[in-house]
C-alpha positions as semicolon CSV with decimal commas, in nm:
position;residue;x (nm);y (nm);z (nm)
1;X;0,109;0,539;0,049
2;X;0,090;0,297;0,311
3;X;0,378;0,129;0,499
4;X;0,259;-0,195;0,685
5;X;-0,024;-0,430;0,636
6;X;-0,267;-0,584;0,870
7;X;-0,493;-0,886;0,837
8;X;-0,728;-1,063;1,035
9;X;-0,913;-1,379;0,848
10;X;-1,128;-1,623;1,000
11;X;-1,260;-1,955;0,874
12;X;-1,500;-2,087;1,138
13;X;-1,876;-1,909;1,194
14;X;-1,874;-1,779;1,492
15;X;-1,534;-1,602;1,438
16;X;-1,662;-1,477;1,093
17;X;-1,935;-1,318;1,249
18;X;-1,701;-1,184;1,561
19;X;-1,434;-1,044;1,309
20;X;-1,558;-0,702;1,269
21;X;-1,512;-0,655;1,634
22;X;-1,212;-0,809;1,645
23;X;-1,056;-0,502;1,357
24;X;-1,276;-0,252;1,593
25;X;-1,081;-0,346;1,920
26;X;-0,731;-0,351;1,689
27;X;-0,793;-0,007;1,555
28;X;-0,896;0,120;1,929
29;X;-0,563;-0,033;2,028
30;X;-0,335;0,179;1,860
31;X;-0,414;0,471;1,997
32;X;-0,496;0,711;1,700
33;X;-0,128;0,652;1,636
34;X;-0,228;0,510;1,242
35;X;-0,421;0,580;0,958
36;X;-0,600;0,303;0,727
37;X;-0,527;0,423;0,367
38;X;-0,681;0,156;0,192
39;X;-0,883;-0,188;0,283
40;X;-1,022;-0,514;0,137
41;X;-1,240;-0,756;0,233
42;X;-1,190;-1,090;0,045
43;X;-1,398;-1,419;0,069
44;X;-1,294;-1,769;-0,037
45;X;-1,430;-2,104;-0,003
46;X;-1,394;-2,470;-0,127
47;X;-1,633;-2,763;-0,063
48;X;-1,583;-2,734;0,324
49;X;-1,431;-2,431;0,436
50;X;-1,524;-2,047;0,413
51;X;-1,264;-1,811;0,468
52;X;-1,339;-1,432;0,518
53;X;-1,005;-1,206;0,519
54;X;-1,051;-0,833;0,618
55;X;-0,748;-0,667;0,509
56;X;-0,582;-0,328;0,649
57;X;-0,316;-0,076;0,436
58;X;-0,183;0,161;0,705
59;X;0,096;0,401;0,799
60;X;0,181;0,529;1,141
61;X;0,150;0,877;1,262
């Protein structure tokens, strides 16, 4: 069971392709003090715009 939700989404290249770093450094900031129970990674688009969503189920320690 998880209690609290974290997401980090990004739309423009360069962030898409930084966003894995950017859950790294998150997960490094809390200290050991969670644990991800479940995650998703979702994609979505229309004719302009790609949007990549990197979801996080946790609970604290």
């Amino acid at each position: 069971m998880w209690d609290a939700v974290k997401v980090f989404s990004a739309t423009k290249q360069k962030d898409r392709d930084e966003l894995g770093d950017k859950v790294t450094h998150w997960l490094d900031s809390q200290g050991g003090n969670i644990e991800v129970v479940d995650k998703e990674v979702r994609q979505s688009s229309d004719s302009e715009y790609h949007c990549l969503s990197i979801i996080l189920f946790y609970r604290r320690k």
